[in-house]
N, C-alpha and C positions, 0 to 999 in steps of 0.2 A: 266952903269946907275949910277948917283952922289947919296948918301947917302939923300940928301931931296928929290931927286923925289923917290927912296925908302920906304920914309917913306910915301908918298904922296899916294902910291898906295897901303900900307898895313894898314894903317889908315882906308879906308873904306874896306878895307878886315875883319877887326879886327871888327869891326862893326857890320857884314853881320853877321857872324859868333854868336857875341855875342845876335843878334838880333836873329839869329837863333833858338839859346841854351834856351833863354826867351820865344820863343813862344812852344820850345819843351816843356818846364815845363809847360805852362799854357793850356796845352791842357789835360793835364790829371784831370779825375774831382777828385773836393777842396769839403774836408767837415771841419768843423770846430765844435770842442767839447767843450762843455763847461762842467768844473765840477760846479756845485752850491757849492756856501759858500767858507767857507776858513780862513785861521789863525782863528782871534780872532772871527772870525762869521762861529759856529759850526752848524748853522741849527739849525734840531731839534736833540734832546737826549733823548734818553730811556736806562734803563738799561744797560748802558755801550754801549752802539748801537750809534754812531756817523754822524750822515750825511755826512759832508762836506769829513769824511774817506772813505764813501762806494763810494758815489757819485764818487772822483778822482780816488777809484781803478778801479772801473767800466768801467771811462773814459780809464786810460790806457790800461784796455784789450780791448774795441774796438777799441782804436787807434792802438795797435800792431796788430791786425786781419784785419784789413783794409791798413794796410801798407805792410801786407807780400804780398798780389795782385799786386802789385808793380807800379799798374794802378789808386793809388787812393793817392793824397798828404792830408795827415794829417796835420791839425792846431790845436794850444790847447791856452787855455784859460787860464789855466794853469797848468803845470806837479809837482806844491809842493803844501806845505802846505803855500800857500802866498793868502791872500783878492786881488780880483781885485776889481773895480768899476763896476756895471752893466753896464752901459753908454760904457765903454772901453772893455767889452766884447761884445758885437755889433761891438764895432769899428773896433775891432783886426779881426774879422771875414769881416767887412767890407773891411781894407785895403787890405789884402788876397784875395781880391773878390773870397771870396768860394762860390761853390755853390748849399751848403746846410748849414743851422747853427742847430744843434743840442745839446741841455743846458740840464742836466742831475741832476736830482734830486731823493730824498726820502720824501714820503707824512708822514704826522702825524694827530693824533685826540686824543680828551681825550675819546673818545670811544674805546676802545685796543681790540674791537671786529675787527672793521674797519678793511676793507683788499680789492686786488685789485691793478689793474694800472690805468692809467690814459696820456693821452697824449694829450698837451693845443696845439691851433695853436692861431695866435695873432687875436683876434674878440671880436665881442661884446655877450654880455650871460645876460641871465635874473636869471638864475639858483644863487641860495643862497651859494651854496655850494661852486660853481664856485670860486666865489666872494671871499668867505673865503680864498680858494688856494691862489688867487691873492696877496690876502691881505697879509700874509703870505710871501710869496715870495718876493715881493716888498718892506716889510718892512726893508730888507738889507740896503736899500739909508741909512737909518740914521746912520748906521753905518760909513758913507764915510765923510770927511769934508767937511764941505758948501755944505750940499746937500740940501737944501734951494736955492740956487745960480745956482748952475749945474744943476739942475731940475726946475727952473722955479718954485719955491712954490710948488712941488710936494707934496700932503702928503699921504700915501700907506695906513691910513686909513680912508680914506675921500672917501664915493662914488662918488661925486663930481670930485674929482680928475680924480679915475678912468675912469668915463663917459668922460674925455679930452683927454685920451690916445687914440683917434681917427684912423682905421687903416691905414694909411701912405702908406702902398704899395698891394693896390688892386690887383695888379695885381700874385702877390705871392699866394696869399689863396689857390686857389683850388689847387696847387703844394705842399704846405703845409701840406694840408687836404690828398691828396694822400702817403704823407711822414710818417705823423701822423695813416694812417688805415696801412700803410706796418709794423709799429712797432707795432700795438696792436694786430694784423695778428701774428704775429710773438711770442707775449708774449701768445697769445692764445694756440700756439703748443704747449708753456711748461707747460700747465695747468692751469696757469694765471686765476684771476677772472678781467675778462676789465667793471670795476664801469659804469655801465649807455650807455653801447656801447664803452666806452672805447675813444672816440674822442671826445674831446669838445674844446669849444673856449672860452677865457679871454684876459685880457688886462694885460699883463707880462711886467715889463718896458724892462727889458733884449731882450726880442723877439722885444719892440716896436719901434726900432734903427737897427734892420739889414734888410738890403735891399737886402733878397734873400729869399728864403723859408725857413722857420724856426720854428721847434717844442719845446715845452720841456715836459719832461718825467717826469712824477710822477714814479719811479721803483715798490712800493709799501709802506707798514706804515711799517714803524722801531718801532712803537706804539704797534703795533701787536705781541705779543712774538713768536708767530711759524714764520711769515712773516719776522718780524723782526730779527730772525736768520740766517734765510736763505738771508737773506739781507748781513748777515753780517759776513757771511760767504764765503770761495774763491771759493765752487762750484757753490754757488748761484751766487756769483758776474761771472763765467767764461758762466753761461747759462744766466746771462740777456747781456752779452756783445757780446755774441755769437747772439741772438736776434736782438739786437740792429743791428750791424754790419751786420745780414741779411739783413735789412730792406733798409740798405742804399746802399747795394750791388745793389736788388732789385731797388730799385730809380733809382740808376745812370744804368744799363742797361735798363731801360724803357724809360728814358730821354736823355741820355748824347750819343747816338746813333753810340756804340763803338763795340768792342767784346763784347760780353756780358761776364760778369765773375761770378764764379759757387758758388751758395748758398749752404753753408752746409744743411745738416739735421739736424734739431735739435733734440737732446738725450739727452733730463733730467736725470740726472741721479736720482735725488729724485722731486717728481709731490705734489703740494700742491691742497689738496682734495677741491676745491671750490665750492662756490656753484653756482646755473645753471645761468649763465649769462644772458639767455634769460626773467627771469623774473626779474622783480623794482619794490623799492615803489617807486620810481620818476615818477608822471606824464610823459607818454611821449611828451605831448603837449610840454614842458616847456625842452627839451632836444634839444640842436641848431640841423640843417638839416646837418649832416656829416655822414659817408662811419660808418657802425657798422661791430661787429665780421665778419671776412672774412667768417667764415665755414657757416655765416648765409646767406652771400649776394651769395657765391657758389650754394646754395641751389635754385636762383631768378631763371627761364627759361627766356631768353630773349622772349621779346614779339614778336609773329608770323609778326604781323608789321612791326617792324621797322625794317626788313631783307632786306628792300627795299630802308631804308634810305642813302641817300647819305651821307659818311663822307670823309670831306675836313683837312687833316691836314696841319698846317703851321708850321713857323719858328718864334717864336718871339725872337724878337731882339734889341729893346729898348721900355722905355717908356719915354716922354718928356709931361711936361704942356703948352711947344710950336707946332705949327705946323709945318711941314715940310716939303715943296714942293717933290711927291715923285720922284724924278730924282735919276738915278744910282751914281752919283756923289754925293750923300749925303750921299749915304749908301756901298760906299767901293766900288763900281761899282754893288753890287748885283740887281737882277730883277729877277722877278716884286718883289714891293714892295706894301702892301696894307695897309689899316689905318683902326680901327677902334678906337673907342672913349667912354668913361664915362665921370660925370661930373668933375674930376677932371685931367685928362689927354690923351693924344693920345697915342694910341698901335701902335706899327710899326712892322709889320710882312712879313719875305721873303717868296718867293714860295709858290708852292699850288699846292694836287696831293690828288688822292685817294688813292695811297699805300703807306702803313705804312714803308716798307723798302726803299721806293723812300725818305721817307721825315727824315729818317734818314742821309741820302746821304747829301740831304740839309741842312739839321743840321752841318754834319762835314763841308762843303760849308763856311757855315755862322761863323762856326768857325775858320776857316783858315784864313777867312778876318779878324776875332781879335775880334769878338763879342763872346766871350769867357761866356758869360753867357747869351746867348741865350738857349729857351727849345721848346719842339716841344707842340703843341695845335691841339685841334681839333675842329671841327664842324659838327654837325650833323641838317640839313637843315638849316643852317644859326645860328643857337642856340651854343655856348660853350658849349662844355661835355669835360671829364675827358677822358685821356688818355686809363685808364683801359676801363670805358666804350664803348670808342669805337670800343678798340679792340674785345669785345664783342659780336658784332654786323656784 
């Protein structure tokens, strides 16, 4: 055999192989951290108490606990003391296509009573206080150059503004909102006080550019002197990282339809004495409709009823603002394919089964053809429910 047709025939050798090795990585599920703040943008500061310091240590310990599982690739937003751009923290996580974006912060108040977690999914909220986070949070733009320019007239504290950060990817929320009640679940075990149920929604410019399901974390007030020690401290920082890192362990074995991989217990080693979460002075009226403390919703009996309901889970597998003839030949050869629709785009979803372990099966299916961020849904007579729910039932 002559030396060109050698290379003729290991050429697409080399290929197959390298194709290979690319889909081996991208089957393993992507989460992407983000620490808030950074260099010249410290957050907030209290008595020697640093945000933008707790916030990265934080990050690294979930990043190395989710790395030792060997079944999870870790992204960072970033691993020093360097500013990124909000805009480019989305993106980083975007080009990554991970599929979870988690942005990690420390709340503050000039009330240094204030205390509590907090985890925002990207939404609309009537709540005042909400508002205030937002505002808060999104005032980093100005920090960036031209962010006048790269924002579109943006200004963090304009309600105006705010009310334009419109939700962008409908289809992420309730995944979101499931991500968001696994980590207040989770801060609940350590004794945590979870502010107002602990899940709410805002308009975070950071969350409002990634196009996957995406939370961000209030940890608690570095404002707080007891809070804010324990913040700022390595055993605190190794029990909210330990938290944190349950939550998403939890996520990706409910979704990502793999082995499941084993959630520690968590062991505080010091419990901050809170007080009783189940009572607010907040209106509940005025508190958006999200998943509250897990130990309260454990407490629900599912209703004698709906033991009879039919639940259909599927595959979702894109969304497009076009339609799409549904032929196997559009979709990698997969079938059936079904459609449903909002006003601003079509869902495209594989397969359809009542058992939860059949539509896992199709999950990894759909993932082997390359829809790498595909998640599994349900329905219960026709209606979207949440995954937990249905398992429920």
């Amino acid at each position: 055999m002559s030396f060109s047709t050698k290379i003729k025939v290991l050429i697409p050798f080399f290929f197959l192989v390298v194709s290979l090795e690319t889909y081996c990585q991208n089957t393993k599920f992507k989460v992407t951290l983000d620490a808030g703040h950074g260099a010249h943008d410290f957050g907030a500061v209290y008595s020697g108490r640093i945000e933008k310091n707790i916030a990265l240590a934080v990050v690294l310990k979930v990043g190395k606990i989710l790395e030792k599982t060997k079944k999870i690739d870790v992204v960072y937003t970033r691993e020093t003391d360097v500013f990124i751009d909000l805009i480019e923290r989305a993106n980083i996580a975007n080009r990554a296509k991970s599929d979870i974006f988690v942005s990690i912060h420390c709340n503050a108040n000039k009330n240094t009573a204030a205390d509590g977690t907090e985890t925002y999914v990207m939404g609309l909220s009537k709540l005042a206080s909400n508002l205030e986070v937002a505002k808060k949070e999104n005032s980093v733009i100005t920090k960036e150059k031209d962010y006048k320019q790269k924002y579109d007239g943006f200004d963090p504290n304009s309600p105006e503004s705010l009310l334009g950060l419109t939700l962008m990817q409908e289809e992420f929320l309730d995944n979101s909102i499931i991500l968001a009640s696994k980590i207040e679940e989770q801060f609940g075990k350590l004794g945590k006080k979870l502010r107002h149920g602990g899940v709410k929604q805002e308009r975070f410019m950071v969350l409002h550019k990634a196009y996957m399901p995406r939370v961000l974390i209030e940890m608690g007030f570095i404002s707080n002197p007891i809070e804010g020690d324990l913040l700022n401290s390595d055993e605190g920082q190794e029990e909210l990282a330990q938290a944190i890192a349950n939550a998403v362990i939890g996520y990706r074995n409910e979704f990502f339809g793999d082995t499941p991989l084993e959630i520690k217990e968590l062991k505080p080693s010091r419990r901050i004495v809170a007080k009783p979460v189940v009572k607010d002075t907040i209106s509940q009226n005025n508190v958006p409709t999200t998943p509250v403390n897990a130990t309260e919703v454990k407490k629900v009996e599912p209703k004698k009823e709906t033991s009879n309901a039919e639940i259909i889970y599927k595959v979702q597998i894109g969304v497009s603002p076009k339609k799409v003839d549904l032929e196997p030949k559009n979709f990698k050869g997969l079938e059936p394919i079904t459609i449903d629709s909002n006003k601003k785009s079509y869902i495209y979803m594989y397969g359809s089964t009542t058992n939860y372990e059949e539509a896992k099966e199709l999950l990894k299916t759909a993932k082997t053809k390359g829809y790498g961020s595909a998640f599994l849904v349900a329905f219960k007579n026709g209606e979207k429910v949440s995954i937990q729910e249905a398992l429920k039932l």
